[in-house]
C-alpha positions, -999 to 999 in steps of 0.1 A, spaced: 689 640 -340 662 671 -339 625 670 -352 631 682 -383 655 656 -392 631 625 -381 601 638 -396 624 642 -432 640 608 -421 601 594 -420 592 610 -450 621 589 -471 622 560 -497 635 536 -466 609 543 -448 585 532 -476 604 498 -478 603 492 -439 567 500 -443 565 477 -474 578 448 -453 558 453 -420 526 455 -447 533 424 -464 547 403 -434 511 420 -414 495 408 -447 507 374 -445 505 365 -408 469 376 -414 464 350 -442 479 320 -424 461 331 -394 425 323 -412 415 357 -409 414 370 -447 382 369 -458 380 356 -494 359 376 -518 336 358 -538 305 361 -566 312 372 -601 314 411 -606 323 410 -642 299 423 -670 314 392 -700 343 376 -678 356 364 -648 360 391 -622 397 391 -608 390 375 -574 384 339 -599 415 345 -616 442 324 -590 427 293 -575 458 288 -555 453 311 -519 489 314 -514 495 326 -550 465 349 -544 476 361 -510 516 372 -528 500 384 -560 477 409 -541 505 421 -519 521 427 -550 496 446 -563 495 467 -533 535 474 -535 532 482 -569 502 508 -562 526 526 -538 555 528 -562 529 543 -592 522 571 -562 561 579 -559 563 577 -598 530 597 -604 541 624 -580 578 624 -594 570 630 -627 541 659 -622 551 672 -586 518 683 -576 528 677 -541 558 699 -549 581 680 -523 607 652 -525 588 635 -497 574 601 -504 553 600 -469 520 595 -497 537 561 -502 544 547 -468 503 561 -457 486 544 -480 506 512 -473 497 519 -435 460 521 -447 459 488 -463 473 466 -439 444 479 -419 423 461 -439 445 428 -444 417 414 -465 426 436 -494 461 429 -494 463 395 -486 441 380 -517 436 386 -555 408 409 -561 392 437 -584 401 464 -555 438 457 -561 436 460 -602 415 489 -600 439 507 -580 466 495 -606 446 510 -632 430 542 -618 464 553 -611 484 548 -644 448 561 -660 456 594 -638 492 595 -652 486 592 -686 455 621 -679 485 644 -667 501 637 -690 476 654 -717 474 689 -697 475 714 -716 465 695 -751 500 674 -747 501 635 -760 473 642 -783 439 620 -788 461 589 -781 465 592 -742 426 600 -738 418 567 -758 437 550 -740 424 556 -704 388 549 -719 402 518 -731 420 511 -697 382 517 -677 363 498 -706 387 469 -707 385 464 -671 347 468 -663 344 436 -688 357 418 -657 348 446 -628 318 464 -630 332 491 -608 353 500 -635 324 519 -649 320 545 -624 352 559 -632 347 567 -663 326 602 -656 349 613 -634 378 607 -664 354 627 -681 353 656 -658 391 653 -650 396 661 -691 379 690 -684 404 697 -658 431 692 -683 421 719 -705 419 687 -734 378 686 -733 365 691 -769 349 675 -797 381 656 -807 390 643 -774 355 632 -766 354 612 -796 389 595 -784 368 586 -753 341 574 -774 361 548 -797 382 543 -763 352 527 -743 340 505 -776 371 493 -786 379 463 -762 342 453 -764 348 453 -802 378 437 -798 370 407 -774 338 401 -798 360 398 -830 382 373 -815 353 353 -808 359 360 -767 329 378 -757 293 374 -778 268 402 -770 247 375 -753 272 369 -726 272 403 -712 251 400 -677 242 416 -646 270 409 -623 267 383 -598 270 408 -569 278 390 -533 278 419 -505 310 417 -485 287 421 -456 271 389 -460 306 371 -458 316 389 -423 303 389 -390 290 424 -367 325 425 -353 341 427 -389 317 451 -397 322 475 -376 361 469 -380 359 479 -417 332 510 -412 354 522 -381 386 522 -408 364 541 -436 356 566 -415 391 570 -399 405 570 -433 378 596 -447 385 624 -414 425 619 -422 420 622 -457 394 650 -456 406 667 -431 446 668 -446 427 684 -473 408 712 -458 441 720 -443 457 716 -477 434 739 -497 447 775 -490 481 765 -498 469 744 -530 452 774 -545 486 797 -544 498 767 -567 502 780 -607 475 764 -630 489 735 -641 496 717 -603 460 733 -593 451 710 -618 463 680 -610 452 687 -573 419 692 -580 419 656 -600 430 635 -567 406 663 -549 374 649 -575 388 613 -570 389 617 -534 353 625 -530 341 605 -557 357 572 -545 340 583 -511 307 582 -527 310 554 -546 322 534 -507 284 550 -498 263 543 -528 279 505 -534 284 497 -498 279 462 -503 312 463 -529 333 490 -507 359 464 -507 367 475 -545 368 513 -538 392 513 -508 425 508 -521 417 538 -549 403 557 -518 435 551 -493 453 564 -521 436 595 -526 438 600 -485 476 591 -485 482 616 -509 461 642 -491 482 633 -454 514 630 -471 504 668 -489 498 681 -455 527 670 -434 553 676 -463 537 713 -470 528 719 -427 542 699 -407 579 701 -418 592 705 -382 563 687 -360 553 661 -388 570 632 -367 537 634 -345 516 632 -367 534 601 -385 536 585 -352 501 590 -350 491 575 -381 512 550 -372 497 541 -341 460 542 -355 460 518 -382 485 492 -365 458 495 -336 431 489 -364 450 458 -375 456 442 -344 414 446 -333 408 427 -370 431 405 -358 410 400 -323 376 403 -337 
């Protein structure tokens, strides 16, 4: 078997299943080892943040490994509809996975990281979806509604929604029309949850924001800064390596790679400016890196990318095992 034929074998669907299964089984041993960290505080604006949705830890622990898996099969769909990657590789998939059982605290439990990463991502489908005009008013309403909805019970919803609103721009769907859609999108489930007698306009709040860093010890700490920063070089750098081949792309996957670009950097800012909630950023911010590595090997590395897999490989299963010792 030559180079080229492991790095395409790595780059497969069975390799994102394997990877699947050493995530959630890394995931799970993490959990009955005592080392999850359970997030807690109430980050929703009217209701209950996600993280006090499942009282039962073992439901919590399989329903954010779920959540995870189902992140990483929205990647493989996103990409095979819109090919901005323009490769049949899945690598994107099996990355991010890699990335999150780094962290086994976000995959292992419930939380508002998990559903945002749900939600950003089929938000960022249904935004490709409208390049070009296509789909109409209805698709932009609906990601407003998607990023209103959710910041009812996740504040960190909110700061998505500019970037939506620079990404329509990036659609060639920005005008009058469509920023009215976006308009009646965000007021809707406000307007909704009030008519049903859900949510009174006295019961939105401040959220009751507990800083991750106040649940974990130095050792932690430096565990989960360590893997941001690891994350953010892999990601960035796949990127600057990415760019001269991503600007020979036509218009329309320009487009959609200057989206994840803009998501990429603003979920990085958003880990700086709301360090204390970084824990809800990650999972969106893995994904934007995985896409960016799996970009790079699958467009560069079609010979030599086994090294580079290995590598990744190698990184984050030694960045689980030290949270595992710390």
């Amino acid at each position: 078997m030559n180079s080229t034929t492991v790095t395409r074998v790595l780059q497969s669907r069975g390799m994102v299943v394997f990877t699947a299964v050493v995530c959630a089984a890394a995931a799970f041993w993490a959990f009955r080892k005592g080392i999850v960290v359970s997030f807690t505080g109430n980050r929703g604006i009217a209701l209950p943040s996600p993280n006090l949705w499942i009282a039962s830890p073992v439901a919590s622990a399989w329903a954010g490994i779920a959540v995870t898996c189902c992140s990483a099969v929205l990647m493989m769909t996103l990409n095979g509809v819109y090919n901005f990657i323009r490769s049949i590789s899945v690598l994107y998939a099996s990355v991010f996975l890699l990335m999150q059982m780094a962290v086994p605290d976000i995959v292992a439990q419930f939380y508002g990281g998990g559903v945002i990463s749900v939600a950003v991502l089929t938000c960022v489908a249904l935004l490709f979806s409208c390049y070009g005009g296509a789909g109409g008013n209805r698709r932009i309403f609906l990601i407003f509604f998607i990023l209103a909805l959710g910041s009812v019970c996740q504040y960190s919803f909110l700061l998505f929604i500019p970037v939506f609103l620079l990404g329509m721009v990036q659609m060639r769907v920005f005008s009058a029309r469509t920023c009215l859609a976006a308009a009646m999108g965000l007021i809707t489930p406000i307007w909704i949850l009030a008519g049903f007698g859900i949510v009174g306009l006295g019961q939105l709040r401040f959220p009751q924001f507990n800083s991750i860093f106040e649940s974990i010890d130095t050792g932690e700490t430096l565990h989960l800064l360590f893997i941001a920063g690891a994350t953010a070089a892999v990601g960035i750098g796949s990127w600057v390596m990415n760019f001269t081949k991503m600007i020979a792309y036509n218009a329309r996957n320009r487009a959609f790679n200057g989206f994840i670009t803009l998501l990429t950097f603003a979920a990085l800012v958003m880990m700086a400016a709301d360090y204390g909630n970084i824990m809800a950023y990650l999972p969106v911010f893995n994904a934007c890196a995985a896409f960016q590595t799996g970009h790079f090997i699958a467009m560069r590395q079609k010979t030599r990318g086994y090294i580079f897999i290995s590598c990744l490989w190698a990184l984050y299963l030694s960045f689980y095992l030290w949270r595992m010792l710390v």
